[in-house]
C-alpha positions as CSV (number, residue, x, y, z in Angstrom):
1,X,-33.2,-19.2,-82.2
2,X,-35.7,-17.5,-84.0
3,X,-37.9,-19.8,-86.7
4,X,-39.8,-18.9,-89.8
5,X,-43.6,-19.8,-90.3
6,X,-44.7,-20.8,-93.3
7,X,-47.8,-21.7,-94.6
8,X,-49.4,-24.9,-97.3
9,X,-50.7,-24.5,-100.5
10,X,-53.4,-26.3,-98.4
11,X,-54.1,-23.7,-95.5
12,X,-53.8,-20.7,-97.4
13,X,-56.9,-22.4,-99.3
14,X,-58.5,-23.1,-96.1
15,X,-57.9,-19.1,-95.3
16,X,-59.5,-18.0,-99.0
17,X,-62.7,-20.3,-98.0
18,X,-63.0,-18.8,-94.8
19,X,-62.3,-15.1,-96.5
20,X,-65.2,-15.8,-98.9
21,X,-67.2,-17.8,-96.3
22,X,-67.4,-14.6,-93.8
23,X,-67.7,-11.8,-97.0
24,X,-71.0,-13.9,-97.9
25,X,-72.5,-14.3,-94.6
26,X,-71.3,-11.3,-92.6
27,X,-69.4,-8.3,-94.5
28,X,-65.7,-8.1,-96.4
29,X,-64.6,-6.4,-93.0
30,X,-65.5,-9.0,-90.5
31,X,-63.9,-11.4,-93.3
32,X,-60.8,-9.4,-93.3
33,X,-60.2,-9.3,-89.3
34,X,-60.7,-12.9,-89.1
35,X,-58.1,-13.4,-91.7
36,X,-55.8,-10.9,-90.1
37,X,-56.0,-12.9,-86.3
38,X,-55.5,-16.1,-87.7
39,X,-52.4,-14.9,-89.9
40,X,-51.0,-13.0,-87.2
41,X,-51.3,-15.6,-84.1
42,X,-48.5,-18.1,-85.4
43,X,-45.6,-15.3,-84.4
44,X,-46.3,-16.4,-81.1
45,X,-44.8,-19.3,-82.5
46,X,-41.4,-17.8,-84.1
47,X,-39.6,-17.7,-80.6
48,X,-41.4,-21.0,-78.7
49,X,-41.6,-23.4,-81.8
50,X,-43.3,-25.9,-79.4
51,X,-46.0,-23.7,-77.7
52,X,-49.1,-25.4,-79.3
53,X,-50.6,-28.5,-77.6
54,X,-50.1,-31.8,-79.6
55,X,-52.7,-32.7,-81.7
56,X,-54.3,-36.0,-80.8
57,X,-56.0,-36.9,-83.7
58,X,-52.6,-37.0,-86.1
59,X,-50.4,-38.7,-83.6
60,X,-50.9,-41.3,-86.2
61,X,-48.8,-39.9,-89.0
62,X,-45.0,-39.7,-89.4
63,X,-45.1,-36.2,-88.5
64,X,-46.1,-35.1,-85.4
65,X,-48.7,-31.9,-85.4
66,X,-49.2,-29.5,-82.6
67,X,-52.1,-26.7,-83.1
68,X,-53.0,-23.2,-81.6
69,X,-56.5,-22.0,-81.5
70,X,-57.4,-18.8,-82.5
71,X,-61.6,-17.8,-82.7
72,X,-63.6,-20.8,-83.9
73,X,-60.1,-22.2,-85.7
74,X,-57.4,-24.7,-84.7
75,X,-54.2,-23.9,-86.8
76,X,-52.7,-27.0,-87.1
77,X,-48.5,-27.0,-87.7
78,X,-45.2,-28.7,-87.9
79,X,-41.9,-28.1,-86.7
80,X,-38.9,-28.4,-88.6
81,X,-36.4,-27.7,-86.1
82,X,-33.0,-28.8,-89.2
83,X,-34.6,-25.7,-90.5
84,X,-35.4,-23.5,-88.3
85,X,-39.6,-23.8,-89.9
86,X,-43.1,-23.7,-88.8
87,X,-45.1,-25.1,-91.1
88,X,-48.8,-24.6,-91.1
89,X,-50.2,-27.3,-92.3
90,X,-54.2,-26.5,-92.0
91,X,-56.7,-24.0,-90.5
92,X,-59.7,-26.1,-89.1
93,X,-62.5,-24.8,-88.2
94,X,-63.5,-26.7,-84.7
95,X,-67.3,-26.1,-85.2
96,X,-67.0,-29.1,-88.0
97,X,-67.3,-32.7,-87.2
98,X,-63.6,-33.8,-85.5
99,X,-62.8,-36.7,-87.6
100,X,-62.7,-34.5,-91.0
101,X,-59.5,-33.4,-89.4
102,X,-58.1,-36.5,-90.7
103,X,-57.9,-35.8,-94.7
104,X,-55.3,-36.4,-97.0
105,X,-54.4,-32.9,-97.9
């Protein structure tokens, strides 16, 4: 069964920030690319739903989060397997401190 990714209000936030974050610091191509890998390396996903590792720092919610890495970014998801969803739930950037994984949003 194939599944469907879809991404937050919150990570496509996270991926604006990082757009704007690599267009000030580097060039609006390298911002681009970056963008492009991070968007494109959940399909791995659409066939093996539960090919990320678990991640350890949310065991403690209700729902249980599994990430893939992709550059300096941990792309943090759900699955809802009823229907047949990925859902990205937030693009962290692993050079940050750990524990601000934890935020509401």
């Amino acid at each position: 069964m194939k599944y469907t990714v879809i991404w937050s209000d919150f990570s496509e936030k996270q991926l604006d920030e990082i757009f704007e974050y690599y267009c000030d610091e580097v060039n609006k191509r390298t911002a681009k690319k970056i963008v492009k890998q991070i968007l494109a390396e959940p399909k791995i996903l659409e066939n093996n739903p539960f090919l990320g590792q678990i991640e350890n720092s949310l065991t403690h919610r209700k729902i249980s989060y599994r990430y893939l890495i992709c550059n300096n970014y941990k792309i943090i998801y759900s699955v809802d397997e009823n229907e047949s969803l990925i859902k990205i739930a937030d693009v962290f950037n692993t050079l940050q401190d750990p524990i601000k994984i934890n935020r509401n949003e």
